[in-house]
C-alpha positions as a Markdown table, in Angstrom:
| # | Residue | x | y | z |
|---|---|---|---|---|
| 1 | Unk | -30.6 | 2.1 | 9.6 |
| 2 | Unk | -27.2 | 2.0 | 11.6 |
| 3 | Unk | -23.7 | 0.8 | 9.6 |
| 4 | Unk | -24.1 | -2.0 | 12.2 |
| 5 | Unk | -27.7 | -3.4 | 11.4 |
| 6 | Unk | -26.5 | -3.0 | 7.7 |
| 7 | Unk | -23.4 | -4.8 | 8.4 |
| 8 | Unk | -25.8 | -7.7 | 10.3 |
| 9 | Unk | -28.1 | -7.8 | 7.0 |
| 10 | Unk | -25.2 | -8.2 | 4.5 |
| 11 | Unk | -23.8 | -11.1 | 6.7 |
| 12 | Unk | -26.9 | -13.1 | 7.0 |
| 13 | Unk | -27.4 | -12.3 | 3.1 |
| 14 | Unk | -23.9 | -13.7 | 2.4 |
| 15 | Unk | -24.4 | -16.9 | 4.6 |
| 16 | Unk | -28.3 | -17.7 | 2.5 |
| 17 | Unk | -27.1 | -16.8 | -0.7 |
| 18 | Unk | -26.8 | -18.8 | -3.7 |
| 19 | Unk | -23.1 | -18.9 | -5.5 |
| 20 | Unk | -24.5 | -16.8 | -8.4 |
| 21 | Unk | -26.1 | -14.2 | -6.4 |
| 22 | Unk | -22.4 | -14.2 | -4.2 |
| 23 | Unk | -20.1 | -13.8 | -7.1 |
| 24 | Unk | -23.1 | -10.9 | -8.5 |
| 25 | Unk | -22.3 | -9.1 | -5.2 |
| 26 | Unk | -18.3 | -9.7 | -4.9 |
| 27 | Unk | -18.1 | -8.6 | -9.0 |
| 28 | Unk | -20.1 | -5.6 | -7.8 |
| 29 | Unk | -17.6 | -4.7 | -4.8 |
| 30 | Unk | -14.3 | -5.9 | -5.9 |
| 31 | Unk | -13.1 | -2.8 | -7.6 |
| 32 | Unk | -13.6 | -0.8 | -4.7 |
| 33 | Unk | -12.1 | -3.7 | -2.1 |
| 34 | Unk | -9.2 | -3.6 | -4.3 |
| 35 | Unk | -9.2 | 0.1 | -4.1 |
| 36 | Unk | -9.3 | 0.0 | -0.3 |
| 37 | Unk | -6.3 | -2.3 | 0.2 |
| 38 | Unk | -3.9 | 0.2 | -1.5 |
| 39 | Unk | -2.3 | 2.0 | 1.1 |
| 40 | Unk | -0.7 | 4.6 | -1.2 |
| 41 | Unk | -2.5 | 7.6 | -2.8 |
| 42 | Unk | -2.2 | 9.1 | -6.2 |
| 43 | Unk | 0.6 | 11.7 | -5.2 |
| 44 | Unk | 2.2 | 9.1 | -3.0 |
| 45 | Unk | 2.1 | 6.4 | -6.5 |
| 46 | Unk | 3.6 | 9.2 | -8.4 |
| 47 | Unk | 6.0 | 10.0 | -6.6 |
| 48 | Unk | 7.1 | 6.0 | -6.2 |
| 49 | Unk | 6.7 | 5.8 | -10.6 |
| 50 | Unk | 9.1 | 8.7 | -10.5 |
| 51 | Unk | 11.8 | 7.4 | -8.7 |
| 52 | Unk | 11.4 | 3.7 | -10.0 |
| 53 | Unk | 12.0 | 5.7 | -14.0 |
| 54 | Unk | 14.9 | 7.0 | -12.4 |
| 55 | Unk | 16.2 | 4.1 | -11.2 |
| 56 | Unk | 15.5 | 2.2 | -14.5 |
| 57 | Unk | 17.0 | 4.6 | -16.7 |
| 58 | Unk | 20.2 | 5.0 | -14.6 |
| 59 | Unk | 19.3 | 8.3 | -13.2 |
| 60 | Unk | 19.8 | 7.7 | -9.9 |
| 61 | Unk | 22.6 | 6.2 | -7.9 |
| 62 | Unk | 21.9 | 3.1 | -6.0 |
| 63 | Unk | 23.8 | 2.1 | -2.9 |
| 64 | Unk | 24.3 | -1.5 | -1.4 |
| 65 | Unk | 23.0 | -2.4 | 2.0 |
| 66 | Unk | 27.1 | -1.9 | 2.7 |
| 67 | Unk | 27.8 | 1.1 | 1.7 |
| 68 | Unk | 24.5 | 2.8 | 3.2 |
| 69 | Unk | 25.1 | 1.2 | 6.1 |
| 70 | Unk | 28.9 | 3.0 | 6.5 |
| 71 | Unk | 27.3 | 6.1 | 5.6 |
| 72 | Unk | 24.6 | 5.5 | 8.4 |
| 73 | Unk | 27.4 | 4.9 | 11.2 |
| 74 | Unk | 29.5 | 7.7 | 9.9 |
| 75 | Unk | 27.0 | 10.1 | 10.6 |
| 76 | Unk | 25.5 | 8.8 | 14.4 |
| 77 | Unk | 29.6 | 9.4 | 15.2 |
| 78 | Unk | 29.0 | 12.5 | 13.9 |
| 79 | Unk | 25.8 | 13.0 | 16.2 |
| 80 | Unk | 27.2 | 11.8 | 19.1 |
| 81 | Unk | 30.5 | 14.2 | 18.6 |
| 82 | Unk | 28.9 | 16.9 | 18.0 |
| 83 | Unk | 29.2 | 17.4 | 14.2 |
């Protein structure tokens, strides 16, 4: 049976179904949906937990939108002189 056909089944399953049977199926899938939608993996999280511990415990130095955006301009007039 094709993804497709499967897909057609589920559907037509979905649209019959009682509201039991529904939330049966959704508590059955959520994890994984919720899984799905994160767009970062485990490395990519650990590295994120890492910096945000650094920031929290003072560790690392912040900049304002100001100040990085100075540092930003000062180096394109660097690029476009030449270093």
């Amino acid at each position: 049976m094709t993804v497709a056909i499967v897909k057609e089944k589920l559907h037509k399953y979905i649209e019959r179904a009682d509201g039991k049977k529904i939330k049966a199926l959704y508590a059955y899938v959520a994890n994984e949906m919720e899984h799905e939608n994160n767009i970062f993996d485990a490395e990519m999280m650990a590295v994120l937990d890492e910096r945000s511990n650094d920031y929290l415990s003072g560790k690392s130095k912040t900049f304002t939108r100001e100040e990085s955006m100075k540092d930003i301009n000062e180096f394109r007039k660097k690029l476009k002189n030449g270093l």
